[in-house]
mmCIF file as Biopython writes it, N, C-alpha, C and O atoms, coordinates in Angstrom:
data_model
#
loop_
_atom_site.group_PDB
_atom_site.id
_atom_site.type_symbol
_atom_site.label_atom_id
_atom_site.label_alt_id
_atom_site.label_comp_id
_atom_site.label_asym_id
_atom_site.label_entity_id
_atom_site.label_seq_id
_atom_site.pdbx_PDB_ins_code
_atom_site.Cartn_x
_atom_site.Cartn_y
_atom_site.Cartn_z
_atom_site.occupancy
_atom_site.B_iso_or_equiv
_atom_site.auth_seq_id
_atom_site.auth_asym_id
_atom_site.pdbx_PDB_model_num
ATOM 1   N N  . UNK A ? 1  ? -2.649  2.892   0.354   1.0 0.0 1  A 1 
ATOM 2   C CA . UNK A ? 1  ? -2.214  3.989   -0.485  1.0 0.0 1  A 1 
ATOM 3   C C  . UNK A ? 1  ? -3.146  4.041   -1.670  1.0 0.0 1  A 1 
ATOM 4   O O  . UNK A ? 1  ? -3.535  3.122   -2.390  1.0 0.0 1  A 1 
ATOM 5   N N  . UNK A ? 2  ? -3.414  5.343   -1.703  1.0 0.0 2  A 1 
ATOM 6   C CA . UNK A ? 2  ? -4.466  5.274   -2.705  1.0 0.0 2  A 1 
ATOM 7   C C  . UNK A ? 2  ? -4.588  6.672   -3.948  1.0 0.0 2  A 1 
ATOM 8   O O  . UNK A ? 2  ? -4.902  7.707   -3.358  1.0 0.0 2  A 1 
ATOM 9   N N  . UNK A ? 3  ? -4.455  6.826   -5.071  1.0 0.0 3  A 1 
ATOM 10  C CA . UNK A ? 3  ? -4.269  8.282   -5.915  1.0 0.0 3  A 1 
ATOM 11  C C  . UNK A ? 3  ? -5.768  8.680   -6.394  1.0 0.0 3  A 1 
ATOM 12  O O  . UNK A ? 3  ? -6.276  8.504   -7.502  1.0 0.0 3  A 1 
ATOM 13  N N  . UNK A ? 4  ? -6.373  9.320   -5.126  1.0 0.0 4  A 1 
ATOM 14  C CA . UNK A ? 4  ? -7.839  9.914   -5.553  1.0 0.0 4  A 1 
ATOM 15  C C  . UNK A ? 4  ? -8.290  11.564  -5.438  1.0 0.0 4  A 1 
ATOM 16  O O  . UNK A ? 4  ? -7.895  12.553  -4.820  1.0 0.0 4  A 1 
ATOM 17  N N  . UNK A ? 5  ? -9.074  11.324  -6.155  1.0 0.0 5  A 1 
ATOM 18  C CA . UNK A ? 5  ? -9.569  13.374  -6.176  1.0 0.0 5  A 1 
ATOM 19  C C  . UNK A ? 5  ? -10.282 13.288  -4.816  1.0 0.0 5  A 1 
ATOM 20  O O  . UNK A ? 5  ? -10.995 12.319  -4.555  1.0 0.0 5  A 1 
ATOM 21  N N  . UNK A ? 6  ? -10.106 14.217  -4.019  1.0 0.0 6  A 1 
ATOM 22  C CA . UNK A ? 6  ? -10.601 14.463  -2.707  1.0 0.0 6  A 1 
ATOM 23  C C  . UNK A ? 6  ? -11.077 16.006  -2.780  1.0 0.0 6  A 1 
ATOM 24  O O  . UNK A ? 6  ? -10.144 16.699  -3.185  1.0 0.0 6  A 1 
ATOM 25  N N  . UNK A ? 7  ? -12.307 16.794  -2.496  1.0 0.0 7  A 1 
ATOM 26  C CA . UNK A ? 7  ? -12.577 17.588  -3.040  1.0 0.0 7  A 1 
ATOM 27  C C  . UNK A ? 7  ? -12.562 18.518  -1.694  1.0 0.0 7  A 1 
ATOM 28  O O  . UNK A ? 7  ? -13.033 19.634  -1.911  1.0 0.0 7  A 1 
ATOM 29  N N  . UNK A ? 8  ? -12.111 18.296  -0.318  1.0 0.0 8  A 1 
ATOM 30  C CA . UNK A ? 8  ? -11.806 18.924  0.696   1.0 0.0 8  A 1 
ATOM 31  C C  . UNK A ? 8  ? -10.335 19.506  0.736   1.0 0.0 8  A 1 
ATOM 32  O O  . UNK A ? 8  ? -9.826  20.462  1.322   1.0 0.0 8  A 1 
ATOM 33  N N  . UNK A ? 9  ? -9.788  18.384  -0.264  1.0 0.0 9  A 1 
ATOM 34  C CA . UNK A ? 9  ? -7.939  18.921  0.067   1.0 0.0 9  A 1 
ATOM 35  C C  . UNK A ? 9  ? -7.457  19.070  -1.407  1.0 0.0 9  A 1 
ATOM 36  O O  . UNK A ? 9  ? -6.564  19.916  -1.444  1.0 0.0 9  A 1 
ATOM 37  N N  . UNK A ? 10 ? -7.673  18.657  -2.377  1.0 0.0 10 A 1 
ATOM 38  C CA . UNK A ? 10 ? -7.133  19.050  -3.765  1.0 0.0 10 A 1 
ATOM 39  C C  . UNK A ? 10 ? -8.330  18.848  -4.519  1.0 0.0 10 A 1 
ATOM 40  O O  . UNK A ? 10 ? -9.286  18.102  -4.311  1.0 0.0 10 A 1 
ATOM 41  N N  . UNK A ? 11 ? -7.990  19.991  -5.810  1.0 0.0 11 A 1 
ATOM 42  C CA . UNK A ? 11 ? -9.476  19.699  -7.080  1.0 0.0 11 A 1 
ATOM 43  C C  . UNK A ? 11 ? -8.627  18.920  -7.869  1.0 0.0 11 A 1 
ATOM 44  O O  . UNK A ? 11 ? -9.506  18.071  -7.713  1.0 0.0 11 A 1 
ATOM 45  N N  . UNK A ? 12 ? -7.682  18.299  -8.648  1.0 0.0 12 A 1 
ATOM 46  C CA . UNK A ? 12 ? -7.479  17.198  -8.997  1.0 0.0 12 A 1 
ATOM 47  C C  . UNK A ? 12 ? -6.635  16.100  -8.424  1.0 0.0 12 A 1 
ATOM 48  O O  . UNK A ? 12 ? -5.885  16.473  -7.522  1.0 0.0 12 A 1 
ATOM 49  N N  . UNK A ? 13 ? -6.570  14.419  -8.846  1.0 0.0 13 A 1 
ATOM 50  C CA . UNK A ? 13 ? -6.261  13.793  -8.509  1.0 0.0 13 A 1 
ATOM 51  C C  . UNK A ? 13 ? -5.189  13.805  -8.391  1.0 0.0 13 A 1 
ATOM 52  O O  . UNK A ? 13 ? -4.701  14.701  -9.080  1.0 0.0 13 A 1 
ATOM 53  N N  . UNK A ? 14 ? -4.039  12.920  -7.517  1.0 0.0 14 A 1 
ATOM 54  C CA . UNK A ? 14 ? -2.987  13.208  -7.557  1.0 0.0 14 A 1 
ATOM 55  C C  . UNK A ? 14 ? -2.460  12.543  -8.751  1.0 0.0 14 A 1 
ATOM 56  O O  . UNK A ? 14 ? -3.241  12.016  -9.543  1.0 0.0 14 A 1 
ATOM 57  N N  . UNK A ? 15 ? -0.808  12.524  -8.998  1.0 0.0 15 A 1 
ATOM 58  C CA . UNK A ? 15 ? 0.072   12.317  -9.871  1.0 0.0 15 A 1 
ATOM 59  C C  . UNK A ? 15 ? 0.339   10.529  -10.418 1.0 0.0 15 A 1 
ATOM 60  O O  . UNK A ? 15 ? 0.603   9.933   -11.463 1.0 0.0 15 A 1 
ATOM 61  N N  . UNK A ? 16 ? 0.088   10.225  -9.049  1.0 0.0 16 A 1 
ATOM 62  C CA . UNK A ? 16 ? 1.103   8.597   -8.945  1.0 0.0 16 A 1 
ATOM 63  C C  . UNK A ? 16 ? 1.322   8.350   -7.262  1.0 0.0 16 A 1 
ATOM 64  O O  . UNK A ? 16 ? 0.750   8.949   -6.351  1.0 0.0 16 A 1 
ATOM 65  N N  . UNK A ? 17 ? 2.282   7.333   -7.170  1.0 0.0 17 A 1 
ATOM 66  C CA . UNK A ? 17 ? 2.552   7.030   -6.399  1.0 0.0 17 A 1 
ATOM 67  C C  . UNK A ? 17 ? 3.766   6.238   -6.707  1.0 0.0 17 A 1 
ATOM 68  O O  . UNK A ? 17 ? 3.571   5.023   -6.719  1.0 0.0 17 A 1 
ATOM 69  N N  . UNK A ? 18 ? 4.933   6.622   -6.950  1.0 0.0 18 A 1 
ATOM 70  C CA . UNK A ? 18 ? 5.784   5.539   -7.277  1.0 0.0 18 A 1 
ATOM 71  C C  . UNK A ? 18 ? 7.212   5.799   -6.568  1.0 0.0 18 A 1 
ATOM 72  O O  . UNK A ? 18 ? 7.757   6.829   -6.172  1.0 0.0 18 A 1 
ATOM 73  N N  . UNK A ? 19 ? 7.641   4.260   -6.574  1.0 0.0 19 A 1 
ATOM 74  C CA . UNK A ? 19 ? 8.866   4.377   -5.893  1.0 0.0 19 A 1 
ATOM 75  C C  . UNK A ? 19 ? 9.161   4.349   -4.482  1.0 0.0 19 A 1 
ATOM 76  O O  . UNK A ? 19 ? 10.202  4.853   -4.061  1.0 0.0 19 A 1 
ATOM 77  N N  . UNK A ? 20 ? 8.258   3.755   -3.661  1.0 0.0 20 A 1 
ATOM 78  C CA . UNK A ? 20 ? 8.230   4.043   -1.973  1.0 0.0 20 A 1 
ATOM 79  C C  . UNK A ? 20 ? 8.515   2.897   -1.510  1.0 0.0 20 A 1 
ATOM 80  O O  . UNK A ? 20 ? 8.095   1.883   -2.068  1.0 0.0 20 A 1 
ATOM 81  N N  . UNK A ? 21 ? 9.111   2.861   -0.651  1.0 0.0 21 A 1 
ATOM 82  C CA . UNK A ? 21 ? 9.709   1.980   0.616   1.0 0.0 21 A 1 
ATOM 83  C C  . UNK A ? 21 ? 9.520   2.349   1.645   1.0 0.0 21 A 1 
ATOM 84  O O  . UNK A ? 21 ? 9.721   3.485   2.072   1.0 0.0 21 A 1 
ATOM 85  N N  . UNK A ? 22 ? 8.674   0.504   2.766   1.0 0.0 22 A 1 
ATOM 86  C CA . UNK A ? 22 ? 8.305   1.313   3.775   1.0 0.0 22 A 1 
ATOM 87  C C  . UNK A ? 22 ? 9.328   -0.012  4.290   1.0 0.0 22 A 1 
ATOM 88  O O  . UNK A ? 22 ? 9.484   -1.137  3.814   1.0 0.0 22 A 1 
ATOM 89  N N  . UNK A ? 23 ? 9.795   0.517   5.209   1.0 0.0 23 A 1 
ATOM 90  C CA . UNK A ? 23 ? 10.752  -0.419  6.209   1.0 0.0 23 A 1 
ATOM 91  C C  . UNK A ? 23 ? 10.292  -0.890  7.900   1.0 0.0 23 A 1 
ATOM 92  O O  . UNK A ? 23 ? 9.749   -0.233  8.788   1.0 0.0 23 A 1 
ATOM 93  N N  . UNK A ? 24 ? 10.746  -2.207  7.863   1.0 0.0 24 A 1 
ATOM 94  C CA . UNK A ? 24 ? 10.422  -2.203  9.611   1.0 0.0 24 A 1 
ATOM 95  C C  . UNK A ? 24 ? 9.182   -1.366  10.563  1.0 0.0 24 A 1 
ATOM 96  O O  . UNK A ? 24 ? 9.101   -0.455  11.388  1.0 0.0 24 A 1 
ATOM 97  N N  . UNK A ? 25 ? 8.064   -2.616  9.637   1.0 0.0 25 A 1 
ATOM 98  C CA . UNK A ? 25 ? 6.510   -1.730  10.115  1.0 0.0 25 A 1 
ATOM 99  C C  . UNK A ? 25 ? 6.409   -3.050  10.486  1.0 0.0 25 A 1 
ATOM 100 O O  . UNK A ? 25 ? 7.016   -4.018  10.027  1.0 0.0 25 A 1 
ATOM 101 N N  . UNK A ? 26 ? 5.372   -2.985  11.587  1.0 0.0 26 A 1 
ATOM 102 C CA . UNK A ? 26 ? 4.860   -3.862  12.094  1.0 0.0 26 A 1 
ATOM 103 C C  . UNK A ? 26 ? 3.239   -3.328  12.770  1.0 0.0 26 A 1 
ATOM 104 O O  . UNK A ? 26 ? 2.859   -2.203  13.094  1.0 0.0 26 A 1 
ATOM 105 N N  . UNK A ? 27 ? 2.304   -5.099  12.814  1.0 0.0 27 A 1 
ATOM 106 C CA . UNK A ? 27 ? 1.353   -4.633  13.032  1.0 0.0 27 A 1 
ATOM 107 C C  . UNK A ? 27 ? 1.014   -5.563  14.447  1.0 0.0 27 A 1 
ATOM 108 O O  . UNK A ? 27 ? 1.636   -6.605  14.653  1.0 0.0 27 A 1 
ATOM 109 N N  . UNK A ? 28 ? 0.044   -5.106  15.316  1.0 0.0 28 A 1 
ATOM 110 C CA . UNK A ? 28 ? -0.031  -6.797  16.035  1.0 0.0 28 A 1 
ATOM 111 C C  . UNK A ? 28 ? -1.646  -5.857  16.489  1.0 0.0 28 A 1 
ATOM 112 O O  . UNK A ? 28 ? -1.860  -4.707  16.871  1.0 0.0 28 A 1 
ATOM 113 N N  . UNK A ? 29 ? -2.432  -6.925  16.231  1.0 0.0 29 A 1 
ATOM 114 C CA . UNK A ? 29 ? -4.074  -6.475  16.635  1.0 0.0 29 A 1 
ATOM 115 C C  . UNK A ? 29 ? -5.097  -7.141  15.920  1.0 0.0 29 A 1 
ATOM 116 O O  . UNK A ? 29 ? -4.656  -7.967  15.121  1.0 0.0 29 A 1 
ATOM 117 N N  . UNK A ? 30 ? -6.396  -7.029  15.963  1.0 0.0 30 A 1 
ATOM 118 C CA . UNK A ? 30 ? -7.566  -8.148  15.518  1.0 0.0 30 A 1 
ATOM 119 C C  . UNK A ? 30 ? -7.745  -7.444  14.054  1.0 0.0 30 A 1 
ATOM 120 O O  . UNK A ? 30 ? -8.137  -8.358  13.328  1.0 0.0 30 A 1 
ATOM 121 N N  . UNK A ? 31 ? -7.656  -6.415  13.389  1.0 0.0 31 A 1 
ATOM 122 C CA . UNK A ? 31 ? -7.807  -5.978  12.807  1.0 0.0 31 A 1 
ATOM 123 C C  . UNK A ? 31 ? -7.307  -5.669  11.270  1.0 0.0 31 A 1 
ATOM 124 O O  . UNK A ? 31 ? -7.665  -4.675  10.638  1.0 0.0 31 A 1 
ATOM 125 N N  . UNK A ? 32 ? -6.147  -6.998  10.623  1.0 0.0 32 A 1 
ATOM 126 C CA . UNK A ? 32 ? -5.570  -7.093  10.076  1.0 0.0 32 A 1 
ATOM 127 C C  . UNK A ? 32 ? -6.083  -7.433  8.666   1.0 0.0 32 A 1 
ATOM 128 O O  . UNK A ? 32 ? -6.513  -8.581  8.548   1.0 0.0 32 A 1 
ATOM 129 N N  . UNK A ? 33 ? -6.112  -6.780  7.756   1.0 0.0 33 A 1 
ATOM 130 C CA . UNK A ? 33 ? -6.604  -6.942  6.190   1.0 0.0 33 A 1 
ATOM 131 C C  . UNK A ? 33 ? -5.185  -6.753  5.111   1.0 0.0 33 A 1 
ATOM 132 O O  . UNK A ? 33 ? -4.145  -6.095  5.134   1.0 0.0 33 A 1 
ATOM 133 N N  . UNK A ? 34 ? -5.739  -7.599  4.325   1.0 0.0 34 A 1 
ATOM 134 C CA . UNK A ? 34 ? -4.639  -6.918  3.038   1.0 0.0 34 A 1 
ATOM 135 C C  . UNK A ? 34 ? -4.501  -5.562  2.659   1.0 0.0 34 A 1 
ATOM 136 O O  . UNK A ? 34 ? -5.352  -4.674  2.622   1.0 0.0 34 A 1 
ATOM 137 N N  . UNK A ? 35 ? -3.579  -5.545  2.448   1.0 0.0 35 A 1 
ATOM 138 C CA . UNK A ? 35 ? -3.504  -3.975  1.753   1.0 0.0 35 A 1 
ATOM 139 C C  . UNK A ? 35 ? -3.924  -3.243  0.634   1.0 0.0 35 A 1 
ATOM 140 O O  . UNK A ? 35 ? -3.778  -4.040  -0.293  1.0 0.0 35 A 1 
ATOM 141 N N  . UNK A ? 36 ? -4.280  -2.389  0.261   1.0 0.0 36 A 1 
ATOM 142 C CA . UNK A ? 36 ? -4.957  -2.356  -1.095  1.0 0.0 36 A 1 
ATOM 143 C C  . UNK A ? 36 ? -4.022  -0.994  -1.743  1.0 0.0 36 A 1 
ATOM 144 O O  . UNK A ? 36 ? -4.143  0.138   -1.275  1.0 0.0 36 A 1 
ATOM 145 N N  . UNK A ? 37 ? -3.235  -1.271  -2.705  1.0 0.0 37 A 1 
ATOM 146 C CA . UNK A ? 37 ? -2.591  -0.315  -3.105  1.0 0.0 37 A 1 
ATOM 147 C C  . UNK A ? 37 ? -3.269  0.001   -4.582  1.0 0.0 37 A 1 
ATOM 148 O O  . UNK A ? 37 ? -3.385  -0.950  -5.354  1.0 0.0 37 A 1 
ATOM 149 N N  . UNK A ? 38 ? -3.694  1.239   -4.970  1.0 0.0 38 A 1 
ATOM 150 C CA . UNK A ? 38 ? -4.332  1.135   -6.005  1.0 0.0 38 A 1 
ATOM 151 C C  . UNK A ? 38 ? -4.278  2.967   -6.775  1.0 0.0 38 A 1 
ATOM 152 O O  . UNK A ? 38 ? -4.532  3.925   -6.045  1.0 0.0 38 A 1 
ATOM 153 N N  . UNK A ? 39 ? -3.999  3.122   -7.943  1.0 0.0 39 A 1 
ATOM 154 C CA . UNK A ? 39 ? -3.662  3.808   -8.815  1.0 0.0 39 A 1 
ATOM 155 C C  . UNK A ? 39 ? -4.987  4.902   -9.064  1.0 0.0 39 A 1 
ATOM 156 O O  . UNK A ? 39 ? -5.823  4.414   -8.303  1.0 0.0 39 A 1 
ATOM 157 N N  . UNK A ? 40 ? -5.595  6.019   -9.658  1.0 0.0 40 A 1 
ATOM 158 C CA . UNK A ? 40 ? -6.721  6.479   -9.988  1.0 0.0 40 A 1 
ATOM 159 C C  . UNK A ? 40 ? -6.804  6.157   -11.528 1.0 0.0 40 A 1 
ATOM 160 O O  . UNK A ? 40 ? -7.757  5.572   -12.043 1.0 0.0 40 A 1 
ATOM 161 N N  . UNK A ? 41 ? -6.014  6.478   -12.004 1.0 0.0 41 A 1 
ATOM 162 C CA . UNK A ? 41 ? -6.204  5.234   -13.434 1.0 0.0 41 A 1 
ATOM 163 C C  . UNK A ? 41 ? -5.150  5.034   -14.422 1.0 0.0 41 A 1 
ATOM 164 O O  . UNK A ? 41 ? -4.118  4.635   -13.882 1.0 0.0 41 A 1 
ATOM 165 N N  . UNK A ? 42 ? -5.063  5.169   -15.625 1.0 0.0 42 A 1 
ATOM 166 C CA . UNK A ? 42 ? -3.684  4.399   -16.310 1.0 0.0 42 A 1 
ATOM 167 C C  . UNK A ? 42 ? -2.445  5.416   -15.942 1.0 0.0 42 A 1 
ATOM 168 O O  . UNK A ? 42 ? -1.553  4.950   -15.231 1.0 0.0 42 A 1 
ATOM 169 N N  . UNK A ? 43 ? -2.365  6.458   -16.282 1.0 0.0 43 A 1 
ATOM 170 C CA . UNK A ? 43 ? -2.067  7.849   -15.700 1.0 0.0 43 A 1 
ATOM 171 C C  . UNK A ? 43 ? -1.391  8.371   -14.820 1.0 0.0 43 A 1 
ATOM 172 O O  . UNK A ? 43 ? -0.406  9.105   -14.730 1.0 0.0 43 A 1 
ATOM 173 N N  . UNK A ? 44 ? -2.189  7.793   -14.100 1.0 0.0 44 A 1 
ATOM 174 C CA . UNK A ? 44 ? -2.208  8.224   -12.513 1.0 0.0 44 A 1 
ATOM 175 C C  . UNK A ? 44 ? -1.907  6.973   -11.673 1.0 0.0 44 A 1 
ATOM 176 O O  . UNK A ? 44 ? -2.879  6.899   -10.921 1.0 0.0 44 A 1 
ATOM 177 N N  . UNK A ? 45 ? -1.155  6.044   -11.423 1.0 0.0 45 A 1 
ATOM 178 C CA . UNK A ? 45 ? -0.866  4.588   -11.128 1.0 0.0 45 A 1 
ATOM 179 C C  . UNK A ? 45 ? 0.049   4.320   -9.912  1.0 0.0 45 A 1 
ATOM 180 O O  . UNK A ? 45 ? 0.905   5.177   -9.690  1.0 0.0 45 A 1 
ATOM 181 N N  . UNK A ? 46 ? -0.019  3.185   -9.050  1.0 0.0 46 A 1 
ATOM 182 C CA . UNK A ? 46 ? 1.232   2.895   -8.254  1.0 0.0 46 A 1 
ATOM 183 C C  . UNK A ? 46 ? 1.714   1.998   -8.588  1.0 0.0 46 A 1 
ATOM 184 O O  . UNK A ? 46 ? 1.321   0.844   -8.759  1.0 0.0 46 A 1 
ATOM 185 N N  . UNK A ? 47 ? 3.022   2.694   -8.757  1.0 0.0 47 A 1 
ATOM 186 C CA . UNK A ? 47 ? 4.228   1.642   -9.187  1.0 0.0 47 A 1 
ATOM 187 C C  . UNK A ? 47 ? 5.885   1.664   -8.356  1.0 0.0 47 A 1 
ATOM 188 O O  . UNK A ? 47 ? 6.509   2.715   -8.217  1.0 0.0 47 A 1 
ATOM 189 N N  . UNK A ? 48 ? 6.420   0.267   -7.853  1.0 0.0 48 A 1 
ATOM 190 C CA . UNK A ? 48 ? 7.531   0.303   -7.152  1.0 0.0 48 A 1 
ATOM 191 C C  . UNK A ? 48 ? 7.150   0.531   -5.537  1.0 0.0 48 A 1 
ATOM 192 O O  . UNK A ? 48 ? 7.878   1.166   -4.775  1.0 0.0 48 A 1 
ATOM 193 N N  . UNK A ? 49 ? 6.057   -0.010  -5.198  1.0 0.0 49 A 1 
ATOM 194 C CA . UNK A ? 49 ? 6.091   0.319   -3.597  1.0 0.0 49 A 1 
ATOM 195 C C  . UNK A ? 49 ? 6.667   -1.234  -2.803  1.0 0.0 49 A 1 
ATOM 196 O O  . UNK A ? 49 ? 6.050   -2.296  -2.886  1.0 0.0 49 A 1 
ATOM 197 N N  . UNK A ? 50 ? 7.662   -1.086  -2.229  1.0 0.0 50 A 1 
ATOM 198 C CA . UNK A ? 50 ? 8.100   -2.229  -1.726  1.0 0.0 50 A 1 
ATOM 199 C C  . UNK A ? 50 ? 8.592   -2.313  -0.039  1.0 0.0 50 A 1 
ATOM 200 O O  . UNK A ? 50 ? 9.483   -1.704  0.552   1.0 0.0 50 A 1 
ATOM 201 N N  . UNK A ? 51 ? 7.602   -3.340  0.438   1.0 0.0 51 A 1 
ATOM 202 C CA . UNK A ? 51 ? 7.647   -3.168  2.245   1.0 0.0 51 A 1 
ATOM 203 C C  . UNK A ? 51 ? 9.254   -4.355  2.499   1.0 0.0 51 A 1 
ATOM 204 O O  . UNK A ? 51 ? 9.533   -5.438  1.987   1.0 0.0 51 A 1 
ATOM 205 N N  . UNK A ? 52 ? 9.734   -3.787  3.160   1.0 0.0 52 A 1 
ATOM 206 C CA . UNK A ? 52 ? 11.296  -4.183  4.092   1.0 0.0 52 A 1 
ATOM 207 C C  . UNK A ? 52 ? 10.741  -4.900  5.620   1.0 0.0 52 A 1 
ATOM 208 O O  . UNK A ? 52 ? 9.888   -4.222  6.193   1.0 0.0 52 A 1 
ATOM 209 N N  . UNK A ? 53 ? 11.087  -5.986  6.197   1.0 0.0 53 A 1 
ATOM 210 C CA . UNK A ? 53 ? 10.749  -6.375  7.038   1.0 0.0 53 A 1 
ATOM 211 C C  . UNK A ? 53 ? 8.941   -6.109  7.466   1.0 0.0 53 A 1 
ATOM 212 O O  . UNK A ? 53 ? 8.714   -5.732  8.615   1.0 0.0 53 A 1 
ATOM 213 N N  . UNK A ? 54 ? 8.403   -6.205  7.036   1.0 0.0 54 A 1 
ATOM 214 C CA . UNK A ? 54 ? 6.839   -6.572  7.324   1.0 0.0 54 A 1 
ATOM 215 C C  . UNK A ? 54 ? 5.974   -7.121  8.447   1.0 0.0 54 A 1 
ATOM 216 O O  . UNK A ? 54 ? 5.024   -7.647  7.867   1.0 0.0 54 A 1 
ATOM 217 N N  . UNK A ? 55 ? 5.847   -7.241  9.520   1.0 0.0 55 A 1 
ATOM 218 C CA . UNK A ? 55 ? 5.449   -8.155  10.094  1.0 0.0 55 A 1 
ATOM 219 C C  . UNK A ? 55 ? 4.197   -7.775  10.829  1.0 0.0 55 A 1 
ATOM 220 O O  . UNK A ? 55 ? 4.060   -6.729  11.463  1.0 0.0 55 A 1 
ATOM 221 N N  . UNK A ? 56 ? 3.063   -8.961  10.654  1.0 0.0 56 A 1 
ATOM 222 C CA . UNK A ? 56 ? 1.813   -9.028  10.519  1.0 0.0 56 A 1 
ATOM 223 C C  . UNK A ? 56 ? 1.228   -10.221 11.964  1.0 0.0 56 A 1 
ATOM 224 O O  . UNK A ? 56 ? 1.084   -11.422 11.735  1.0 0.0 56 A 1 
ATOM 225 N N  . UNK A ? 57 ? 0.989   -9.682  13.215  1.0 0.0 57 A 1 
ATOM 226 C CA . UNK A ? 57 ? 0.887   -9.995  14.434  1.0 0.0 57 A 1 
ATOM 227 C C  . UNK A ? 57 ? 2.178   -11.621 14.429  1.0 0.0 57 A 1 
ATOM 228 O O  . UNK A ? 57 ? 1.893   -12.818 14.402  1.0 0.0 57 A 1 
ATOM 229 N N  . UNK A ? 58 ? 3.502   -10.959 14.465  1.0 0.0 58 A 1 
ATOM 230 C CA . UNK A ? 58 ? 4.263   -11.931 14.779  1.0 0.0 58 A 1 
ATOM 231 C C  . UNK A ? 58 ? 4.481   -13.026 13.099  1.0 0.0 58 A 1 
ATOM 232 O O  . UNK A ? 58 ? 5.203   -14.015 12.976  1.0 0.0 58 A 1 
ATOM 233 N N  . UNK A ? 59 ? 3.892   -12.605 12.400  1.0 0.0 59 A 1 
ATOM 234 C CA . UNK A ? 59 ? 4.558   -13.230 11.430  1.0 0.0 59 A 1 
ATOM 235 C C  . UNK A ? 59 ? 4.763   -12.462 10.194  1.0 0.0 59 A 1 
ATOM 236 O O  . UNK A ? 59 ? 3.910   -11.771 9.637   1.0 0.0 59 A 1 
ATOM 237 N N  . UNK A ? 60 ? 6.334   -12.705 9.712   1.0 0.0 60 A 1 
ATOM 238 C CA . UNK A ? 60 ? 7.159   -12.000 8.724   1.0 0.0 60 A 1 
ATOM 239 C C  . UNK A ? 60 ? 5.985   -12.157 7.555   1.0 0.0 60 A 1 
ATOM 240 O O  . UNK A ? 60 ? 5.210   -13.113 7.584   1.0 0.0 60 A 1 
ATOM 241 N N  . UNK A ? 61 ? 5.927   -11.213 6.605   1.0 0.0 61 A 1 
ATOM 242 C CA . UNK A ? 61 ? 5.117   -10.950 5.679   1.0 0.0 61 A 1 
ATOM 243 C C  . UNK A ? 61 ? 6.556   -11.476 4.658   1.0 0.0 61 A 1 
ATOM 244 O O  . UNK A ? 61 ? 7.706   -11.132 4.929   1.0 0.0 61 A 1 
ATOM 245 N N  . UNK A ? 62 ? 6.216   -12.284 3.572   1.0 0.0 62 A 1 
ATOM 246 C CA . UNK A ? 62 ? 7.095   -12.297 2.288   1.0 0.0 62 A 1 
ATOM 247 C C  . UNK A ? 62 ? 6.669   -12.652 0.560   1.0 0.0 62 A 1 
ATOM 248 O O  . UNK A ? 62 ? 6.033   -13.652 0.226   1.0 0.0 62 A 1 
ATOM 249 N N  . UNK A ? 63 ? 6.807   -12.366 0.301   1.0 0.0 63 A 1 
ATOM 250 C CA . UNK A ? 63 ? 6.573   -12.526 -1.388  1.0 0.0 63 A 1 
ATOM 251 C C  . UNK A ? 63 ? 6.232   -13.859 -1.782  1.0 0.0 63 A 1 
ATOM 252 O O  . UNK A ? 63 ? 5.349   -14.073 -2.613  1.0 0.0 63 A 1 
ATOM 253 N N  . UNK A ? 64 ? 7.088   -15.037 -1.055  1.0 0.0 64 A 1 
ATOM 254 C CA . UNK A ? 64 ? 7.097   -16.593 -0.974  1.0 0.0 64 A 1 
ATOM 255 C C  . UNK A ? 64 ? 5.457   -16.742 -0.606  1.0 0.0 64 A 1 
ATOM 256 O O  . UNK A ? 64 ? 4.831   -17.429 -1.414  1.0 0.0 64 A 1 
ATOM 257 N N  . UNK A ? 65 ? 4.842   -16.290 0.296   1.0 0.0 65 A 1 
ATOM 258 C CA . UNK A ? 65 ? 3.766   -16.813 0.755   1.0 0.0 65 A 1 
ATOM 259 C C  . UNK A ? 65 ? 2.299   -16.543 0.077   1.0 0.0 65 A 1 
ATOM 260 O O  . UNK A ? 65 ? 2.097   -15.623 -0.715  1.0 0.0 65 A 1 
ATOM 261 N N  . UNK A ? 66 ? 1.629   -17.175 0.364   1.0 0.0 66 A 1 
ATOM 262 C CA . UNK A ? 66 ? 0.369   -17.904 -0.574  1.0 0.0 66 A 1 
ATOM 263 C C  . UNK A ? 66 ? -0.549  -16.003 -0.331  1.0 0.0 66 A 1 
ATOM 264 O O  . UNK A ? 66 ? -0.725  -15.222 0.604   1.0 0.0 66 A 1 
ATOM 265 N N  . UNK A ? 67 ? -0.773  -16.040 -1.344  1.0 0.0 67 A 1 
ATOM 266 C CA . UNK A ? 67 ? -1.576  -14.705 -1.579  1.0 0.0 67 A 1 
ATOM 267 C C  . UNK A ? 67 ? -2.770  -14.823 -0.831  1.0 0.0 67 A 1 
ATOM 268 O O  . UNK A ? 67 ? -3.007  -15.993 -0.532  1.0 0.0 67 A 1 
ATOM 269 N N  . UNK A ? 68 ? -3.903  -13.703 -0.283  1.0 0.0 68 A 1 
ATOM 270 C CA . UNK A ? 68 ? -5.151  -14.167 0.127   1.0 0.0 68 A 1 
ATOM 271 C C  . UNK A ? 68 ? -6.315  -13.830 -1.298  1.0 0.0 68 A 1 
ATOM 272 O O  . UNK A ? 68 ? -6.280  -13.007 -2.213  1.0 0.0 68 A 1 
ATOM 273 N N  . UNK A ? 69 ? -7.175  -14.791 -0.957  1.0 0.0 69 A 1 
ATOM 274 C CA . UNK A ? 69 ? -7.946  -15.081 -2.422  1.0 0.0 69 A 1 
ATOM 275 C C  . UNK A ? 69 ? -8.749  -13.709 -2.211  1.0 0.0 69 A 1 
ATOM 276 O O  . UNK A ? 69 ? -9.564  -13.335 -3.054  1.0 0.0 69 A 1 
#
């Protein structure tokens, strides 16, 4: 998720991003990266996005577990 000016589909950036819940997603494949959730700037920010059951080729994604560096 990302709040950027795209000059094919809107002339300014969007608003935000706040407040989203994604529930009971799952992924299973070679292709697995962190997620990058990121704001266009102070303004314009994501805030409150929170994933419900997560799971990342067979293993539960949780808050408890060791961040990737």
């Amino acid at each position: 998720m990302r709040v950027m000016f795209n000059a094919k589909y809107n002339t300014p950036p969007g608003r935000g991003i706040a407040n989203v819940t994604i529930k009971n997603l799952s992924y299973n494949g070679t292709h697995a990266n962190p997620p990058i959730l990121v704001g266009h700037d102070e303004d314009r920010n994501t805030t409150g996005v929170t994933f419900e059951n997560l799971v990342v080729n067979s293993k539960q994604i949780s808050d408890s577990m060791q961040k990737p560096a």
